[in-house]
MARNUDREN-616559 format. One line per 4 residues: for each residue x negated, y, z of C-alpha. Coordinates in Angstrom, 2 decimals, always signed. Last residue first. Example, Ala and Ser with C-alpha at 12.3 -4.5 7.8 and 13.67 -1.06 7.14 Angstrom:
# MARNUDREN-616559
-13.67 -1.06 +7.14  -12.30 -4.50 +7.80
This chain:
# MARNUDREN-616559
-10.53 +16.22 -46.16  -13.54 +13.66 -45.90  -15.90 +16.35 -43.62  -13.24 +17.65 -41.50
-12.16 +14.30 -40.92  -15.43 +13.37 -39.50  -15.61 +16.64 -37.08  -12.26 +15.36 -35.77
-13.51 +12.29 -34.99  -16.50 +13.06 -33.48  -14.74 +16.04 -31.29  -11.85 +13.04 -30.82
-14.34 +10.70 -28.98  -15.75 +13.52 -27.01  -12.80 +14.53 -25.45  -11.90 +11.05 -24.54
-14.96 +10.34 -22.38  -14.84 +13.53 -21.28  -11.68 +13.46 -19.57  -11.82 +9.79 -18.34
-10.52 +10.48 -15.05  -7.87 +13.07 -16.41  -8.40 +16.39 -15.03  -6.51 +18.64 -12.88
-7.88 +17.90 -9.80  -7.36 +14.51 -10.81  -5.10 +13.21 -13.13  -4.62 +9.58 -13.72
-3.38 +7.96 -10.25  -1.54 +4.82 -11.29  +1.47 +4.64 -9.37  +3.63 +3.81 -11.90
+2.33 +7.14 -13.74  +0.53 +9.02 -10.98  -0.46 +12.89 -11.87  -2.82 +15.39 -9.86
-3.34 +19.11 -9.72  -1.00 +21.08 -11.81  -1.00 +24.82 -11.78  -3.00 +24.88 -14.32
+0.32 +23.44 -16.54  +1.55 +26.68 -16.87  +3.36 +29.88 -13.93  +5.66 +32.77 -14.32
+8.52 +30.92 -15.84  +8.27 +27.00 -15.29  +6.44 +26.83 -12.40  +8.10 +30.21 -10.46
+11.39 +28.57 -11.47  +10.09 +25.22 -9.88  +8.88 +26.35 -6.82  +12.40 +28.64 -6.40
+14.67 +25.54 -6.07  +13.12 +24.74 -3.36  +10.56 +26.72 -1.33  +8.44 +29.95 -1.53
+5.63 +31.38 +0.35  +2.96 +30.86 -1.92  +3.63 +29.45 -5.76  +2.78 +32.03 -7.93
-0.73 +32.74 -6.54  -1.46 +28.74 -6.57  -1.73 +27.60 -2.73  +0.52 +24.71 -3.12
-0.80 +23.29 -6.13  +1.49 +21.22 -8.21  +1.92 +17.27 -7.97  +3.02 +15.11 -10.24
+4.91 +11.79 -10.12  +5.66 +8.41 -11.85  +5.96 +5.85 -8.68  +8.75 +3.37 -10.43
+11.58 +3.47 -8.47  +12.42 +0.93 -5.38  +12.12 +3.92 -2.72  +13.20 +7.26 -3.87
+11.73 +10.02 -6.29  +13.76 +9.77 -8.84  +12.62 +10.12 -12.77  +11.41 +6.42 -12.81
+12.87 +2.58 -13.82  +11.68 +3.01 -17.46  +13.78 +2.60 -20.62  +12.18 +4.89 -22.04
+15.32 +7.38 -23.40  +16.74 +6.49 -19.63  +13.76 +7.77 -17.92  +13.06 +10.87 -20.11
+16.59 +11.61 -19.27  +15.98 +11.80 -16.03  +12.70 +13.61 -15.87  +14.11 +16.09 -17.95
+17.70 +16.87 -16.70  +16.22 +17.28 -13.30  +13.46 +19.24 -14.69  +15.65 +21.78 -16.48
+18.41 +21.85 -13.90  +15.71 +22.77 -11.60  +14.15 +25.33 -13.51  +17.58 +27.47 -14.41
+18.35 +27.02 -10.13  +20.79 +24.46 -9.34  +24.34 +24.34 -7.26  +26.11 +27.29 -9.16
+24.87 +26.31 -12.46  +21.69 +27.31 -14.55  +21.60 +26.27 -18.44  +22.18 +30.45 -19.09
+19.58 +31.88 -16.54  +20.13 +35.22 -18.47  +21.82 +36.55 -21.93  +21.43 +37.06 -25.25
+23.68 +34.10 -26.56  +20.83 +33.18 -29.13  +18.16 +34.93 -26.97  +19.11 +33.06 -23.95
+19.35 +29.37 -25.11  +15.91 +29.47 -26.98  +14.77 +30.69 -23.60  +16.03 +27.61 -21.88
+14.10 +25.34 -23.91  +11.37 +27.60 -24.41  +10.57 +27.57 -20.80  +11.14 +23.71 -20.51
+8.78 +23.17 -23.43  +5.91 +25.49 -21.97  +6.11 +23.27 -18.60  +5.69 +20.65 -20.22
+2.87 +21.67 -22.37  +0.58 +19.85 -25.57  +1.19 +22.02 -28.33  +0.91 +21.53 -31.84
+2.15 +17.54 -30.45  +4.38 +17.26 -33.56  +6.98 +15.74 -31.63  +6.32 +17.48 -27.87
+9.35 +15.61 -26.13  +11.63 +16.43 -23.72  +14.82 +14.75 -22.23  +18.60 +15.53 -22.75
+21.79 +14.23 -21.16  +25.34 +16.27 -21.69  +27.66 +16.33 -19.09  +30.27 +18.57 -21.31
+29.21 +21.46 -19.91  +25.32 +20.38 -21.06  +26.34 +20.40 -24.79  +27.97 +23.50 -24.77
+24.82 +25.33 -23.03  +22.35 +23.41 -25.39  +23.55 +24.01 -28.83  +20.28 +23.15 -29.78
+18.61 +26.29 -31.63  +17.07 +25.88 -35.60  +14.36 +24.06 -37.44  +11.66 +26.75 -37.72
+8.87 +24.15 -38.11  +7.44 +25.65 -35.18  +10.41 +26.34 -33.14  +11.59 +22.88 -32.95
+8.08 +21.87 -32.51  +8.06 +23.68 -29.03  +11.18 +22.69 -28.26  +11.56 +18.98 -29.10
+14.65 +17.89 -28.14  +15.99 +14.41 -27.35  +19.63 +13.96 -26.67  +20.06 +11.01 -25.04
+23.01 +8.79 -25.23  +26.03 +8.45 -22.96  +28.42 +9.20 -25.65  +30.14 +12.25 -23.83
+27.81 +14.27 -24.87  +27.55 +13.09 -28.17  +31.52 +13.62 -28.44  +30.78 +17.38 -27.22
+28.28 +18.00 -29.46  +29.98 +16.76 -32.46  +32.83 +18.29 -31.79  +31.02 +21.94 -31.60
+29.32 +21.31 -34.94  +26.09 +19.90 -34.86  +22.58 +21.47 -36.49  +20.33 +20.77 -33.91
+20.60 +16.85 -32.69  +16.63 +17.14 -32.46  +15.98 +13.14 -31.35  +18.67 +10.75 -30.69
+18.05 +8.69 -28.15  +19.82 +5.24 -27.77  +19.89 +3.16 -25.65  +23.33 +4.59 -23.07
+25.84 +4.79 -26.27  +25.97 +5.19 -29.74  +28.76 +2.36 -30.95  +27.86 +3.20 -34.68
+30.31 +4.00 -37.32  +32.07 +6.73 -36.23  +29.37 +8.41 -33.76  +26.85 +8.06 -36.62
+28.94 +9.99 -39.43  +29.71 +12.58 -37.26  +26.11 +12.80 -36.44  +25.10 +13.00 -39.77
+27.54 +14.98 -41.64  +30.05 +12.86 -43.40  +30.62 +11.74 -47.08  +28.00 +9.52 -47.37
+25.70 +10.94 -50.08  +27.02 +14.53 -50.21  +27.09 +14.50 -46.00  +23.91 +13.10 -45.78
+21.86 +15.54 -48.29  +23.72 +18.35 -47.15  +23.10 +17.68 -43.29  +19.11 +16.99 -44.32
+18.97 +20.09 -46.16  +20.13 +21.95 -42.84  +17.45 +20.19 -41.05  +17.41 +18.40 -37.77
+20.54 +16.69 -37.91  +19.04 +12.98 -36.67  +15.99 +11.28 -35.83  +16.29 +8.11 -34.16
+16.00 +6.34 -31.13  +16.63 +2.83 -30.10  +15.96 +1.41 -26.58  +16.30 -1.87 -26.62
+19.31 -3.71 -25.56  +20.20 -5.13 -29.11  +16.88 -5.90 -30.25  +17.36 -6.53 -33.75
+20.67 -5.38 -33.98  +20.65 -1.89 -34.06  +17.45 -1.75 -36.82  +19.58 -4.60 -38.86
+22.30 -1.91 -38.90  +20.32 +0.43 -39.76  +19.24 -1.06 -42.76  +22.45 -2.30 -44.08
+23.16 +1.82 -44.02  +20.44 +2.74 -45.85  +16.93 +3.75 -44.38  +15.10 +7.36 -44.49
+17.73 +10.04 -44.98  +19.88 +8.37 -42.27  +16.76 +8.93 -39.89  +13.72 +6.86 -38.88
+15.40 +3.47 -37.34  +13.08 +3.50 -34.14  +12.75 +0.41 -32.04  +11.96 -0.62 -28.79
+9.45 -2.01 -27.13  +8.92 -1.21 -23.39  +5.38 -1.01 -21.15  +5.45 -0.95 -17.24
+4.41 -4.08 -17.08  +0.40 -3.36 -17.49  -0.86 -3.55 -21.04  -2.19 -6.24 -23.13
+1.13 -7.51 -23.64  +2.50 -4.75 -25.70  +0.17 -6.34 -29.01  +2.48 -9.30 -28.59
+5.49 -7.08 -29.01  +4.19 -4.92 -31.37  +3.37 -8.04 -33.43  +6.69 -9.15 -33.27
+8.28 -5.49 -34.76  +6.12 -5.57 -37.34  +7.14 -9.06 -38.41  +10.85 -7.98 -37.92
+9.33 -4.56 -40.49  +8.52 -6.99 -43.36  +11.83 -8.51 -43.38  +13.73 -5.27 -42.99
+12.11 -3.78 -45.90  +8.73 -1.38 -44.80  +7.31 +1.62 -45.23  +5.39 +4.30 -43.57
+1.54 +4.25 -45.77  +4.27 +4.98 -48.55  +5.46 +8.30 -46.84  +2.05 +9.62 -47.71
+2.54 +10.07 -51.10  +6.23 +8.78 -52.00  +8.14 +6.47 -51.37  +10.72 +5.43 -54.11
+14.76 +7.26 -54.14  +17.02 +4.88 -52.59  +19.89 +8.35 -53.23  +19.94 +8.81 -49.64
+15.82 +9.60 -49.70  +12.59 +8.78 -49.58  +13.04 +5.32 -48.91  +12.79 +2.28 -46.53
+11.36 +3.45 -43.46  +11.38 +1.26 -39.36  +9.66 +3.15 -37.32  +7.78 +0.76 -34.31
+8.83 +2.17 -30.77  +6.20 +2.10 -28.25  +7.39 +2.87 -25.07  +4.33 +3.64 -23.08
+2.61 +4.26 -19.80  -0.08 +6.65 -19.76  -3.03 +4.29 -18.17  -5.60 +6.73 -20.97
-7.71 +3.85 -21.63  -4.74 +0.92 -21.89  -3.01 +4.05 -23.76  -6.30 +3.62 -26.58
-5.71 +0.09 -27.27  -2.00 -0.02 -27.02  -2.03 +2.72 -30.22  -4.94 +0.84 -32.38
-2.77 -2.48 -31.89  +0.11 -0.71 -33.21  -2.37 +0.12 -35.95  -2.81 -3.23 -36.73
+0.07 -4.55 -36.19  +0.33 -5.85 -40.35  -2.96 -7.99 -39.58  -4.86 -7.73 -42.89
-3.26 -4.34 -43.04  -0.53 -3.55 -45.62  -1.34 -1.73 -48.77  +0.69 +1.37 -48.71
-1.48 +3.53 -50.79  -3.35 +4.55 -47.55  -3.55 +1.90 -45.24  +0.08 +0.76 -43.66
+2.05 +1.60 -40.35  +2.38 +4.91 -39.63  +5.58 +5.45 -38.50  +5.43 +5.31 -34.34
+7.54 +7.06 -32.65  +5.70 +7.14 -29.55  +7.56 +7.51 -26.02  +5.17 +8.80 -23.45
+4.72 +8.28 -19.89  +3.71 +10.13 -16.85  +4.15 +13.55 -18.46  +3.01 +16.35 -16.20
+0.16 +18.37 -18.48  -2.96 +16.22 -17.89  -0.94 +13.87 -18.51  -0.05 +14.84 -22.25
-3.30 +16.00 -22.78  -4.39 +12.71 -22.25  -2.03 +10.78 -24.29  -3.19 +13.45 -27.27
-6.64 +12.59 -27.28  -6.14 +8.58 -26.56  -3.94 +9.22 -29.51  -6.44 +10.67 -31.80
-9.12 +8.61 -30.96  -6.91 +5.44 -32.01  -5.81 +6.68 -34.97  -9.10 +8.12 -36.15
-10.13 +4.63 -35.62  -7.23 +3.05 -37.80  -8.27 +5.42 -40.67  -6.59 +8.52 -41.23
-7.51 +9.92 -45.19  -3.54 +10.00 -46.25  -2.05 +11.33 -43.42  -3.51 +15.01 -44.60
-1.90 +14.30 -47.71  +1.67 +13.97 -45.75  +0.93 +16.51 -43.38  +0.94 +19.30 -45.72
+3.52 +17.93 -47.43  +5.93 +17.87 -44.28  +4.69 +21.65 -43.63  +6.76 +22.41 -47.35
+9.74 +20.55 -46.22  +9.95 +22.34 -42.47  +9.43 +26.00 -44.10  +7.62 +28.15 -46.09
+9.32 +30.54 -48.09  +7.53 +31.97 -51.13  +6.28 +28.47 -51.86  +2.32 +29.07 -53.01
+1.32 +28.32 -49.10  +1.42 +30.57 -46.52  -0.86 +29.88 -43.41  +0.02 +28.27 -40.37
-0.87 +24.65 -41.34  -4.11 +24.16 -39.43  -3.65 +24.69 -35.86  -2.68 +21.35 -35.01
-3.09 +19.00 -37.63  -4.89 +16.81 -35.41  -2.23 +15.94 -33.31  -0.34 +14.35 -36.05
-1.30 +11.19 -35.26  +0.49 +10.58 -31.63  +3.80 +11.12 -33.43  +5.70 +12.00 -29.92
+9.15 +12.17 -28.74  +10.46 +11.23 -25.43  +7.78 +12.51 -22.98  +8.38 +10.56 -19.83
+8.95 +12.89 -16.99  +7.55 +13.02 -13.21  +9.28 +13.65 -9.92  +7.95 +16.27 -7.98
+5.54 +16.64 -5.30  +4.24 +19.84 -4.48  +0.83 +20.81 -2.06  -0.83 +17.07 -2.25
-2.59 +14.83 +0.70  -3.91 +11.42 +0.35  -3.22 +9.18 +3.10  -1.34 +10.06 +6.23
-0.06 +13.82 +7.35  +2.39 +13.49 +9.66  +6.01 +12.74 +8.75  +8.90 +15.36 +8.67
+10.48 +13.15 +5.62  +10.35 +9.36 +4.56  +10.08 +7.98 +1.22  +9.23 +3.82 +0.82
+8.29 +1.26 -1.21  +7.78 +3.04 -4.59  +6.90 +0.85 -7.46  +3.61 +0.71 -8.65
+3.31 -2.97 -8.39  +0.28 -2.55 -5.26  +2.80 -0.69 -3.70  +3.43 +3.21 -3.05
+4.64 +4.80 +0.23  +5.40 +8.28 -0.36  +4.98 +10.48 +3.20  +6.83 +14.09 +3.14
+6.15 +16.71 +5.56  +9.29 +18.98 +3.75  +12.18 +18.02 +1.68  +14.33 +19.17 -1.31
+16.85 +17.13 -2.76  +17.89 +13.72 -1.33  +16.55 +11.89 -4.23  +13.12 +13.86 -3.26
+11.79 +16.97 -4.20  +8.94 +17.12 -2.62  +7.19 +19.77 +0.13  +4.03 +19.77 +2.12
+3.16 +16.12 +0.22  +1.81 +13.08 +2.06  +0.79 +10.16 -0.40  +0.04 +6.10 +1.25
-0.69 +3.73 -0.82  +0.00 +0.00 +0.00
């Protein structure tokens, strides 16, 4: 047993002071008491920790390097998507593996105890398929069993490059797969996942309704029919046209009639939804899964957030594109996206919860359910995925509750955070992953080699 004593935590009971985490050999929590002595390690803040629902580990390395104007007079989402397309084109497995060890880092050293990775890069360039066809799934559990994030891998299943069956094209082809091809996919994932400690899922990741037909998704649904499943959807205002001219409906509405969408699935972006839509996803029991930071990137448009939440909405973060690797930074722009489009204040607050605590709650939760992990509570028999913030940080004296987490998310950043444990695994120290330079220097070599073939 493992003993952590935190000044304050935020606890399944709500706020509490003097409090002593017992944590088991498994991970698992055995035991939260308050008003306890100090025993064991000693933190300022303990909070609950999310799993970052959306990330495409790979495209890490583009950050930075598509923000100028290319010859299209408007730039947008579909002209960024070719950038990244020819830049996918000259990743090798190892670049793969450096990149995501990179990126899984970052991603503790910012909060996240876990990470959900969408995972669509399956082939070598041209679409040939690897001698062993998991071999960049392999390349993914090799570099989280250095990190100790823990993972949900979920393997993308792509058929075409469009609703009209249209061929892959560059880039896309290193992505895809026919249902038969994609079940062996899918088992060597699986096998691959059993390298790693027990906190690990599989699930599986239909791409989008532009990217498989509609016999396709339905083998995606069925082929592991209590995994989680998560899918891109509504996005892009092209996207809606394209759907709704091809099947008749716009994408969500077309989903929530034909699918049973409920508790497994995750449904990543969810932007462009008319108010019915939002409501019946709502009430669904499914995750929404934004994307903030990207989401204003790539220009794609404002979650309908406030509606959505009044109707007992669930939501969870992820960082997507991974330009930026921040939770607190998401949260902020979450909430901020909400106030300039209705141009007002504390908009996803209620009369119970504080803007930043509705923001974490809703984050670490679901986070939890979209990974199919046992965490986002801190109470006894839940997986021990927690951060800690330092007490003494300037923002951060003198105040308690509610307020610790506005003052985190608003006026504070990630340097505020000192240590992370995902299922009790104590990553971060001090700020600093325990292999910080280690992976730092991997990706410098890496990057410095792609630089040179690009």
């Amino acid at each position: 047993m493992r003993h952590l004593w935190a000044e304050q935590a935020l606890t399944d009971r709500g706020w509490e002071k003097n409090v002593q985490v017992t944590i088991g050999d498994d991970g698992v929590i055995a035991a939260v008491e308050s008003d306890c002595l100090a025993k064991g390690q000693r933190c300022g803040i303990l909070l609950p920790s999310p799993t970052n629902l959306h990330s495409h580990a790979f495209q890490r390395a583009l950050a930075g390097m598509t923000e100028t104007r290319g010859q299209d007079p408007r730039d947008s989402f579909w002209t960024w998507r070719k950038l990244m397309y020819r830049f996918l084109d000259h990743l090798t497995p190892d670049d793969i593996e450096a990149i995501t060890g990179f990126v899984q880092m970052e991603m503790l050293e910012a909060g996240y105890a876990a990470v959900c990775e969408f995972h669509y890069v399956h082939h070598q360039a041209g679409g040939i398929a690897y001698e062993d066809i998991g071999e960049l799934s392999n390349r993914i559990v090799a570099a989280t069993a250095e990190t100790g994030i823990g993972l949900t891998l979920l393997p993308v299943l792509y058929e075409h490059g469009g609703c009209d069956g249209r061929a892959l094209g560059p880039g896309q082809i290193r992505f895809g797969n026919t249902p038969g091809r994609f079940q062996k996919l899918f088992e060597a994932a699986d096998k691959a996942l059993g390298f790693l400690p027990g906190d690990s899922r599989l699930g599986v990741a239909p791409h989008s309704l532009r990217a498989v037909s509609q016999e396709g998704l339905t083998f995606a649904t069925g082929l592991a029919p209590k995994a989680p499943l998560h899918m891109h959807i509504a996005e892009q205002t092209a996207e809606i046209e394209e759907i709704q001219a091809a099947w008749g409906k716009r994408p969500m509405e077309w989903l929530l009639e034909n699918h049973e969408v409920d508790s497994r699935w995750c449904l990543i972006h969810s932007t462009h939804m008319e108010p019915h839509e939002t409501e019946k996803l709502a009430r669904s029991g499914a995750v929404a899964g934004l994307c903030p930071i990207t989401e204003s990137s790539l220009g794609d448009g404002i979650f309908d957030g406030v509606r959505y939440l009044s109707n007992g909405g669930k939501f969870g973060i992820g960082s997507d594109s991974n330009i930026r690797i921040s939770l607190s930074e998401e949260l902020r722009t979450l909430e901020y996206s909400q106030r300039l489009r209705d141009r007002g204040r504390a908009v996803l607050a209620t009369a119970e919860k504080s803007t930043g605590r509705v923001l974490l709650d809703g984050a670490v939760q679901g986070g939890a359910q979209a990974g199919q992990r046992n965490a986002g509570v801190l109470k006894a028999g839940m997986i021990a995925d927690l951060f800690a913030l330092d007490a003494s940080a300037v923002d951060l004296l003198g105040k308690e509750g509610d307020a610790l987490l506005d003052s985190y998310i608003f006026a504070g950043d990630d340097r505020m955070i000192t240590d992370v444990w995902s299922a009790g695994r104590h990553l971060v120290k001090e700020g600093r992953h325990i292999k910080h330079d280690a992976l730092v220097a991997r990706y410098k070599k890496t990057m410095q080699s792609l630089r040179d073939r690009v």
